[in-house]
C-alpha positions, -999 to +999 in steps of 0.1 A: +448-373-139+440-335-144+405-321-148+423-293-169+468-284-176+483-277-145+506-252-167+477-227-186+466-212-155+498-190-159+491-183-194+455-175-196+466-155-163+497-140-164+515-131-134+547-106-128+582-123-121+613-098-117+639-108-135+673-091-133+691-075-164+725-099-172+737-067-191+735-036-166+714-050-137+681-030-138+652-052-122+627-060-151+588-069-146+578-099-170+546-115-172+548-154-171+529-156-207+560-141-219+588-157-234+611-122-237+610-089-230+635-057-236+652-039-210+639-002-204+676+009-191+699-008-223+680-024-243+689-055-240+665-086-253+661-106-219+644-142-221+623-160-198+643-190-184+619-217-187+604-237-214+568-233-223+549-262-222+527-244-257+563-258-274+554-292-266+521-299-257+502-313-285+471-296-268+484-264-262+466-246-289+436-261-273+443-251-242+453-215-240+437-207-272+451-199-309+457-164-305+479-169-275+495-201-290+507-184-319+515-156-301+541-179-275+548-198-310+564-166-326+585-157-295+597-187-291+609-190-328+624-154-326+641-166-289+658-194-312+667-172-340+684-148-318+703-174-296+715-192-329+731-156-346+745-148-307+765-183-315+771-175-348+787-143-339+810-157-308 
């Protein structure tokens, strides 16, 4: 198997993806320990696109350590609060 998760190396060291605003195009910097970020031009709340492993992993707290966990824990919970009012409201 793994000597340690194949996944937490991009946690514990976060690296910067550009991601595109959907809303007026401005290229965003986002760290991959990130699960959102706001857009400096609009405003606009823009998500990462992938799921963390720290939703599932039953180590994850373990792994990338409790401060972090919670932290990832909390945007993910607020990621699913917005996406459930943004179908609420359409």
């Amino acid at each position: 198997m793994f000597d340690k998760c194949p996944g937490s190396g991009l946690i514990k060291t976060p690296t910067i993806k550009l991601k595109t605003c959907p809303q007026c195009g401005e290229r965003i910097e986002m760290f991959s320990n990130e699960l959102q970020t706001q857009c400096p031009k609009c405003g606009l709340a823009v998500f990462d696109d992938l799921a963390s492993c720290v939703q599932w992993c039953k180590w994850a707290e373990e792994c990338v350590g409790t401060e972090m966990y919670q932290k990832l824990k909390k945007q993910a919970a607020e990621k699913a609060q917005a996406e459930s009012s943004e179908a609420k409201n359409s």
